[in-house]
C-alpha positions in Angstrom: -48.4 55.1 115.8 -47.7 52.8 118.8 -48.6 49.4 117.9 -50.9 49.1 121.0 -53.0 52.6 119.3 -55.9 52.8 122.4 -58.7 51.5 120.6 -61.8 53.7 121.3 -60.4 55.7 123.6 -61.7 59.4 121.5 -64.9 57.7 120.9 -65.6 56.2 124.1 -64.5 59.8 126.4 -66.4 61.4 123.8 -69.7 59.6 125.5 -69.0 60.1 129.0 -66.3 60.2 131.3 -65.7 60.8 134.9 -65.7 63.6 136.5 -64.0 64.1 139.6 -65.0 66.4 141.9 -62.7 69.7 142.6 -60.5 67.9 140.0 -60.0 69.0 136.2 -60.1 66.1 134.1 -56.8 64.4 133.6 -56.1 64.9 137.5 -53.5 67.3 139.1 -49.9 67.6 139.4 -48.0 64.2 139.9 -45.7 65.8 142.6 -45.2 69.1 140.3 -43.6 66.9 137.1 -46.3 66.5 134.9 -46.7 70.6 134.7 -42.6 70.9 133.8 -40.6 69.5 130.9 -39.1 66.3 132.0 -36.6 66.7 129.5 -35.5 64.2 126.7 -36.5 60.3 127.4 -34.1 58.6 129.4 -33.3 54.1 129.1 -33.8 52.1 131.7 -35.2 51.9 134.7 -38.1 49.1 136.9 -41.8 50.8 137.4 -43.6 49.9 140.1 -47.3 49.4 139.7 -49.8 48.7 142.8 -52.7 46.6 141.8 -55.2 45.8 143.5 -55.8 42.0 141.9 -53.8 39.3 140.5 -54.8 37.1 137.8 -56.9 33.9 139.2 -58.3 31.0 137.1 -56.5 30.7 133.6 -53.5 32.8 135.0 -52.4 35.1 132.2 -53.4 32.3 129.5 -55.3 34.6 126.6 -56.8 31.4 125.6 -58.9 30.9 128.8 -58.2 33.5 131.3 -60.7 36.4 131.3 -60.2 38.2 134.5 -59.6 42.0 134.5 -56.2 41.5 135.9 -55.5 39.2 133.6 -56.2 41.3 130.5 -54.2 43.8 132.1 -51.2 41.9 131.9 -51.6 39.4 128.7 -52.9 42.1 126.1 -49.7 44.1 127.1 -47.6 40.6 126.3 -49.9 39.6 123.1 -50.0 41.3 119.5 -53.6 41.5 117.5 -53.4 41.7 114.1 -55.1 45.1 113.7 -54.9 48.0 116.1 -56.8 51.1 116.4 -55.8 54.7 116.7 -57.0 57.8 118.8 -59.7 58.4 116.6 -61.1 54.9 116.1 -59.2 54.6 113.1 -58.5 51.1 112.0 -54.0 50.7 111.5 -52.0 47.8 111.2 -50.6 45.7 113.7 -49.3 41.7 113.2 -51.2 42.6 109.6 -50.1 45.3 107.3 -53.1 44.8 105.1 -56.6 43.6 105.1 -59.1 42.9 102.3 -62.5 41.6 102.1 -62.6 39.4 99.4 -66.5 39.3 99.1 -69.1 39.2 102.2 -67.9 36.1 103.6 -63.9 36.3 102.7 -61.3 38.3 104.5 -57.9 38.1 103.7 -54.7 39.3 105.6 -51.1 40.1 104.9 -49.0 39.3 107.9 -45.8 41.2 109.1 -42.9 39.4 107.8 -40.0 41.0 110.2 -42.0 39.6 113.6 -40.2 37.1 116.0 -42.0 35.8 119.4 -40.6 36.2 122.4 -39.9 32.6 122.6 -37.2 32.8 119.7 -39.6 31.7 116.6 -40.4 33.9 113.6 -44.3 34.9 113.3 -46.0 33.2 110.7 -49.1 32.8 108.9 -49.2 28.8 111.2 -49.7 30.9 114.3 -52.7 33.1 113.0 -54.2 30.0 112.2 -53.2 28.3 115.5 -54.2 30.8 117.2 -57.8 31.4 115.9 -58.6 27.8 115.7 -57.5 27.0 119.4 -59.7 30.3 120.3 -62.7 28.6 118.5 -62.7 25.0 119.7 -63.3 26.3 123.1 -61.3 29.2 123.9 -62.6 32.4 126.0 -64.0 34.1 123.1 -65.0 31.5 121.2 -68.5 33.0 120.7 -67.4 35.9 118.8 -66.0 33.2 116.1 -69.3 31.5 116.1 -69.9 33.0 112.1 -65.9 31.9 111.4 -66.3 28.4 109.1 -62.4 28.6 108.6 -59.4 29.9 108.7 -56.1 28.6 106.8 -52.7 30.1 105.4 -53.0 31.1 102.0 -49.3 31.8 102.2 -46.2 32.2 104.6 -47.8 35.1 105.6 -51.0 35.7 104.6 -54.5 33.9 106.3 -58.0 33.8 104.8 -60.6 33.4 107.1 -63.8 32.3 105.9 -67.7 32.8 107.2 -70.9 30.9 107.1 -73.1 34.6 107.2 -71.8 38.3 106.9 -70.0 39.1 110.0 -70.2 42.8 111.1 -68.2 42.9 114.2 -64.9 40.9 112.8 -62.8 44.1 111.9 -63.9 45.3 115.6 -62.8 42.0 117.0 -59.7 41.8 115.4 -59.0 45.4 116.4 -59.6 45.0 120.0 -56.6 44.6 122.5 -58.5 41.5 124.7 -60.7 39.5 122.6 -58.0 37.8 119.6 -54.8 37.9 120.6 -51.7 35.9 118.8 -49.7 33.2 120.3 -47.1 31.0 119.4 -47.9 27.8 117.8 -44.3 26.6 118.8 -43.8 28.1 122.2 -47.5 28.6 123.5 -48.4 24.8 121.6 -46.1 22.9 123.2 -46.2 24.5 126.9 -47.7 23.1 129.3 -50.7 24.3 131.5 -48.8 25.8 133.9 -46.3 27.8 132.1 -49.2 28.8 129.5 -51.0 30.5 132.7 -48.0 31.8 134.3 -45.6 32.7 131.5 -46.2 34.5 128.5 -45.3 33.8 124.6 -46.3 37.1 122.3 -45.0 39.6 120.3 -45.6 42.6 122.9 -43.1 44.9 124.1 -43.0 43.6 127.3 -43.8 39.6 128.3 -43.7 37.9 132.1 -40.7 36.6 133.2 -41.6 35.5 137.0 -45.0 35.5 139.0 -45.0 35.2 142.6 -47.9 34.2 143.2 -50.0 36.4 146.1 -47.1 39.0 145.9 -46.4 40.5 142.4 -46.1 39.6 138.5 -42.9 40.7 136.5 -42.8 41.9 133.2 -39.7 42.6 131.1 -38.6 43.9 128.3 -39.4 42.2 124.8 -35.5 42.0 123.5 -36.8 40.6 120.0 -39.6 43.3 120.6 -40.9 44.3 116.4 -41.4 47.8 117.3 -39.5 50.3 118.6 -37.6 49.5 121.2 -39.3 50.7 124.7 -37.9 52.8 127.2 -38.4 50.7 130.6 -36.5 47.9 131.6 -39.3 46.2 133.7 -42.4 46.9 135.0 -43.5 45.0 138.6 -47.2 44.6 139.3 -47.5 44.4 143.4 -50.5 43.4 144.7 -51.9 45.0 147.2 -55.8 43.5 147.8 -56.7 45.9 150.6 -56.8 49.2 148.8 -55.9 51.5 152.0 -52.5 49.4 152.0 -52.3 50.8 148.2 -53.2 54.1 149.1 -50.6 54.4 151.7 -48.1 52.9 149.4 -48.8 55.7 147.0 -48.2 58.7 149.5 -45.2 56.8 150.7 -43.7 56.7 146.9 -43.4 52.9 147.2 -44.9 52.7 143.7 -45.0 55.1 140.9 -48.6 54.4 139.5 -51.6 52.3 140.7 -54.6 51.2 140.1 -58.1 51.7 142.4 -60.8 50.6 141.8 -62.1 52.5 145.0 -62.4 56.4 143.0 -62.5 58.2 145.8 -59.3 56.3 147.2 -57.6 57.3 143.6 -58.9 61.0 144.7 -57.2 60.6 147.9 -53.7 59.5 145.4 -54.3 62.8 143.6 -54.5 65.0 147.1 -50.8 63.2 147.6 -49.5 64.4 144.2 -50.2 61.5 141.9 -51.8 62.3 138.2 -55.5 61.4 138.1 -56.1 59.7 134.5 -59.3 59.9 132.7 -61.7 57.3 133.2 -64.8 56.4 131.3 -67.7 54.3 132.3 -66.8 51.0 130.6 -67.4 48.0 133.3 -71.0 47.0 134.0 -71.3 45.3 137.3 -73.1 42.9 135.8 -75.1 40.2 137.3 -76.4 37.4 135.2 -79.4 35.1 135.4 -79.8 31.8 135.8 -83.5 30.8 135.1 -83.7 27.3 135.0 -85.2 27.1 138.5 -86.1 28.8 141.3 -88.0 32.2 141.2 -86.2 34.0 138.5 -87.9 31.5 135.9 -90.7 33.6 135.8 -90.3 36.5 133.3 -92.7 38.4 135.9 -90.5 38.0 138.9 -87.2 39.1 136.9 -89.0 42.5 135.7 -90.3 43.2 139.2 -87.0 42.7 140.3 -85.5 45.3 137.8 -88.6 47.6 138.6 -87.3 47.7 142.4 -83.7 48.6 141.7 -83.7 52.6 142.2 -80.4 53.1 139.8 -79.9 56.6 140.1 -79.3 56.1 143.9 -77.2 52.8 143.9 -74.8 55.5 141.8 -75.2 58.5 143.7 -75.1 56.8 147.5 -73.5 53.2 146.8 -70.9 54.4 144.4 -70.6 57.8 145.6 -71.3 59.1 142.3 -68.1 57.3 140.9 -70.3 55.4 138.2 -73.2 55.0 135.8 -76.8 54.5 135.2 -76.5 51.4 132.5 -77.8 48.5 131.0 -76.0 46.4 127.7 -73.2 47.8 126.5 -71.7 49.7 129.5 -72.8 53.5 129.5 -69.5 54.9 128.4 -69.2 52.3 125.6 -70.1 54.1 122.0 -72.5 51.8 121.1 -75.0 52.1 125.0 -78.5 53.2 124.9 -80.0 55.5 127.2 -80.4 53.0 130.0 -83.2 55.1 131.6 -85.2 54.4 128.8 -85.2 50.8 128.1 -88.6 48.9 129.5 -88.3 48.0 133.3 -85.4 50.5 134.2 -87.6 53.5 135.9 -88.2 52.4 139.6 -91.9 51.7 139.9 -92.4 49.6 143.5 -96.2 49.6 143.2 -95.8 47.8 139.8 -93.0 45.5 141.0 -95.7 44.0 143.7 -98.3 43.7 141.0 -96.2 42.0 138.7 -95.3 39.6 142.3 -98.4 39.2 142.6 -99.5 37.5 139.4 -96.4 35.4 139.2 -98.0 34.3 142.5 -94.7 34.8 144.4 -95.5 37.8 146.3 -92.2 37.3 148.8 -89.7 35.3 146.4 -85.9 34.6 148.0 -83.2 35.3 145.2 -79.8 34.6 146.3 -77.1 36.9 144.6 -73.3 35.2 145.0 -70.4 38.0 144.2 -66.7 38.2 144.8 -66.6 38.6 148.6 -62.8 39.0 148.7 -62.0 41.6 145.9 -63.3 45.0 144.5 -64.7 46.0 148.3 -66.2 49.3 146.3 -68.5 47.6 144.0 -70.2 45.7 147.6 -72.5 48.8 148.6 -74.3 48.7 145.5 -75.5 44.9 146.4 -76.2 45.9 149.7 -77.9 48.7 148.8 -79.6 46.5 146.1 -81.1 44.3 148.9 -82.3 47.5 150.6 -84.2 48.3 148.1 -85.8 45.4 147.0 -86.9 44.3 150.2 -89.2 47.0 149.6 -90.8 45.3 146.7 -91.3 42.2 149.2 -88.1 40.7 147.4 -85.7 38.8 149.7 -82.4 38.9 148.5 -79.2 36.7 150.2 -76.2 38.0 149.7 -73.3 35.1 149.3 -69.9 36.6 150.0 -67.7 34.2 147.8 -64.0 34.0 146.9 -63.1 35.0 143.9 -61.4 31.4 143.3 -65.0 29.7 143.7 -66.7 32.5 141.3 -63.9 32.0 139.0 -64.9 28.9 137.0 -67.8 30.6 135.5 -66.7 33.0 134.0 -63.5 30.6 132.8 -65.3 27.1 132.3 -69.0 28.0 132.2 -69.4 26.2 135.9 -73.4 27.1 136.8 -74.7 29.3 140.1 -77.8 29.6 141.5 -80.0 32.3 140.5 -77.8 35.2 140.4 -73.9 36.0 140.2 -72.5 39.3 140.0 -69.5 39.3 137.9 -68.0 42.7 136.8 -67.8 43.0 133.0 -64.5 44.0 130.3 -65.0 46.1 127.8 -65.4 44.7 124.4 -64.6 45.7 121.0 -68.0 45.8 119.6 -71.6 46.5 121.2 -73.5 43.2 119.7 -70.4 41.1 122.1 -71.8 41.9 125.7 -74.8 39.7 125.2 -73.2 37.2 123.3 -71.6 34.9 126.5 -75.3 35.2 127.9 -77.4 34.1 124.7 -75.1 32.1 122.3 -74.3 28.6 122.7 -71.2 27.8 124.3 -71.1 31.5 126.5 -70.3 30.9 129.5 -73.3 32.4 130.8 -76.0 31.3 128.8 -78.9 29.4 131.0 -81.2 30.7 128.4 -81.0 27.6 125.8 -84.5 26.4 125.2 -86.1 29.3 126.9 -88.2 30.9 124.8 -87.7 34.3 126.3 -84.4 34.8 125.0 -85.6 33.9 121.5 -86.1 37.5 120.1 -83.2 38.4 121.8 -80.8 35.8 120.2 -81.7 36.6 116.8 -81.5 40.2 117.0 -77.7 39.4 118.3 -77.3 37.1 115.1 -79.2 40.3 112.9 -76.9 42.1 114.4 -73.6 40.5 113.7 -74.4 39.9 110.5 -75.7 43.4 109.8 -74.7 45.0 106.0 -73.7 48.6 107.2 -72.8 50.9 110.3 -76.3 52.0 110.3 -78.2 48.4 110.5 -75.8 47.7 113.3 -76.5 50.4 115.6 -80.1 49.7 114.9 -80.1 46.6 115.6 -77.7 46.7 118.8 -80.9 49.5 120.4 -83.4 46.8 119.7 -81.7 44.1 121.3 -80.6 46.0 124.5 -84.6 46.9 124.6 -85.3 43.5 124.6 -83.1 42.5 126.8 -84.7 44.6 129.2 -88.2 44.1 128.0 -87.5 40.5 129.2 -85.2 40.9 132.1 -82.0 38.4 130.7 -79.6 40.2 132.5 -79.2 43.4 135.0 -76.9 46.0 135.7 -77.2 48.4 138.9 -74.3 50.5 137.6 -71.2 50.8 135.1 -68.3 52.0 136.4 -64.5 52.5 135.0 -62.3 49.3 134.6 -59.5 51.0 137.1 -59.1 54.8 138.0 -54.9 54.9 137.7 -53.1 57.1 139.1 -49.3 57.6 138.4 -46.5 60.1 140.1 -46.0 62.6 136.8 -42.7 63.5 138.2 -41.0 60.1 137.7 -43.3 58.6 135.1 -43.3 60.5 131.6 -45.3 60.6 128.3 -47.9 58.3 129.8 -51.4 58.7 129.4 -54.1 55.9 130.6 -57.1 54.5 128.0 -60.5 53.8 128.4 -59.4 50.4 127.5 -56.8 49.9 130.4 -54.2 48.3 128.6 -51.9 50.6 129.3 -50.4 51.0 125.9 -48.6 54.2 126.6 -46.2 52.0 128.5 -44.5 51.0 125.4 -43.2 54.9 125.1 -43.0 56.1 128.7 -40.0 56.4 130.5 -38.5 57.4 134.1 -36.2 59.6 135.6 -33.2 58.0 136.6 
């Protein structure tokens, strides 16, 4: 197996995935050369990849960057230390072997033939390093909020130790965004700047140069542990108007893209270009801050749910390209049936009634989102607004750079009343709530409120739950009560990117419901 195996992908097409219509799934002929033998793999050779976003706050720092187009790029650069295979099967990675000592104990035996790309050999130090930085304040610092400690037991073996059971660790560990493994050498003694603009993993492919506003250049790892890949480099060029990537697609000036417009990746596929799979894993999620104003009232947040028509903000806003969701994202293994969790039928009568006893029958919510990128995702707040105005709801729309929205999901910077913010996936259910409800996420407002009590210690159940079973359990009762109580809402989920790539230049490459482009490690061009 590759090292970077596509973690859920079997189990999270096997929920839903998109269909595109007049399209198989899979998409069509990549100018003719994905129907014909391409022959044996040829060496060498720069992709070009149009995206339609670059990195912002953090850069491509794993530690504290958590942009989608920064995963993109640092989970290709970065090694975990598990993987997973096509069928959610658990394989080696930077470990060989794993072991859970007893319910608070795992231990790990590291790879001992790994080198970064900086020139030092992977040890047990960076695990450690690694983990540790990640806790005192790192992106995912909440997921390690069971972890008491974690120290080398031996040049290449690391114990981590837990406070309670933790049920999602293996999935964490696993997953290609949430605990990846830097450098304690080259990534420790960096500073900010290269840190967000460099990169110092074990991946078969690291950044070399970013120009800022124009592209981001990855090449290949020559101290790379696996097998040696194929490509030579791969250039990301940004394109933020999605028409200018379209028409760099039908004019060959790339060989693959990424849209997150689907019916611009439809247009790619009329031109030629493959159509990849693409399963429902991003919520455009849009979190609550109830501290003041309007949405402090549990009455007014569930009349505002009961106002959203879903089904419609996915057929008309999103042209069908999307979801009906809540928490986890619909095309995540571990979703509920959004249109059965408490406030998620639209009832307007009963949205006014419930106005009407918070004694707010016309409340103003303001609603900030990123003005500036993902164009496709604004109908659905517009739409929104529509809609709720109906319920006697006034919502303002804020078009805001994506600079200014950036610090809260990077530093935990507050907002006023609502932010959208389009989700990642994650490697286990019980972690989409966890930013919003545990101390330290970087959207939790709900500290002290008792109606994200429940809530919080089903999450904790949760994480600590003894078997499979008791998870999902518990991860259906706290998505109910996270509707029962309104702590968060999601119009729609739709996929991360719909990539499209020319089939008759670009070989054995396949995209994942995970988007990080992992079969890049084995595909090759045509010289």
């Amino acid at each position: 197996m590759n090292r970077r195996s596509w973690a859920g992908t079997a189990a999270a097409l096997a929920v839903v995935t998109l269909t595109i219509s007049g399209c198989s799934a899979g998409g069509g002929g990549g100018g003719g050369g994905a129907e014909e033998p391409a022959g044996d793999p040829v060496a060498g050779g720069t992709l070009t990849w149009g995206v339609p976003a670059e990195p912002s706050a953090g850069g491509i720092d794993p530690m504290v960057a958590s942009a989608i187009a920064a995963e993109v790029i640092y989970s290709m650069a970065y090694d975990t230390l598990l993987t997973r295979d096509d069928d959610n099967k658990i394989e080696p990675a930077l470990a060989t072997e794993y072991e859970q000592v007893d319910e608070l104990t795992w231990v790990f035996q590291l790879r001992d033939d790994v080198t970064f790309s900086d020139g030092t050999p992977f040890d047990a130090g960076d695990v450690v390093y690694s983990f540790e930085t990640r806790k005192d304040g790192g992106t995912n610092a909440t997921y390690l909020s069971l972890m008491e400690s974690v120290e080398a037991t031996g040049d290449h073996e690391v114990t981590f130790h837990f406070s309670e059971p933790d049920g999602t660790f293996l999935d964490a560990v696993s997953a290609r965004q949430t605990f990846l493994i830097v450098s304690e050498e080259g990534y420790g003694n960096a500073t900010e700047e290269e840190r967000q603009t460099t990169s110092f993993g074990t991946g078969a492919f690291q950044v070399t140069e970013w120009n800022q506003g124009v592209s981001v250049t990855m090449e290949k790892n020559e101290d790379y542990w696996g097998e040696e890949p194929y490509l030579d480099e791969i250039v990301f060029e940004l394109y933020p108007d999605e028409n200018t990537l379209l028409a760099a697609v039908q004019q060959g000036s790339v060989q693959a893209a990424s849209f997150i417009d689907g019916s611009l990746a439809q247009q790619a596929e009329q031109s030629g270009f493959t159509l990849g799979d693409a399963a429902f894993r991003q919520n455009l999620a849009i979190y609550v801050n109830p501290e003041a104003g309007p949405l402090s009232d549990v009455n007014v947040r569930r009349a505002f749910s009961l106002a959203l028509d879903r089904q419609a903000l996915v057929d008309t806003a999103m042209l069908g390209n999307a979801g009906v969701s809540f928490v986890p994202p619909a095309g995540d293994p571990g979703a509920t049936d959004a249109t059965k969790l408490p406030y998620h039928q639209r009832d307007v009568d009963e949205a006014k009634r419930l106005l009407e006893e918070a004694g707010q029958p016309n409340p103003e919510i303001t609603l900030s989102y990123m003005g500036d990128v993902a164009q496709a995702h604004h109908p659905v707040y517009e739409m929104m607004q529509q809609q709720l105005a109906e319920a006697g709801i006034t919502l303002n729309l804020k078009s805001t750079p994506l600079a200014e929205i950036a610090p809260i999901f990077t530093t935990g910077e507050s907002w006023t009343d609502l932010v959208a913010i389009p989700g990642s996936p994650r490697a286990s259910a019980a972690f989409y709530l966890e930013p919003v409800l545990l101390e330290g996420g970087v959207y939790n407002h709900w500290d002290g409120n008792p109606d994200a009590d429940k809530a919080r210690e089903l999450l904790k159940a949760a994480k600590s739950a003894a078997s499979p079973e008791e998870y999902t359990d518990l991860v259906a009762q706290l998505a109910n009560e996270a509707a029962e109580q309104a702590l968060e809402f999601v119009p729609a989920a739709v996929p991360v990117y719909f990539e499209v790539w020319d089939g008759s230049k670009l070989h054995d490459y396949e995209n994942d419901a995970f988007y990080s482009r992992s079969a890049l490690d084995r595909a090759w061009l045509s010289q």
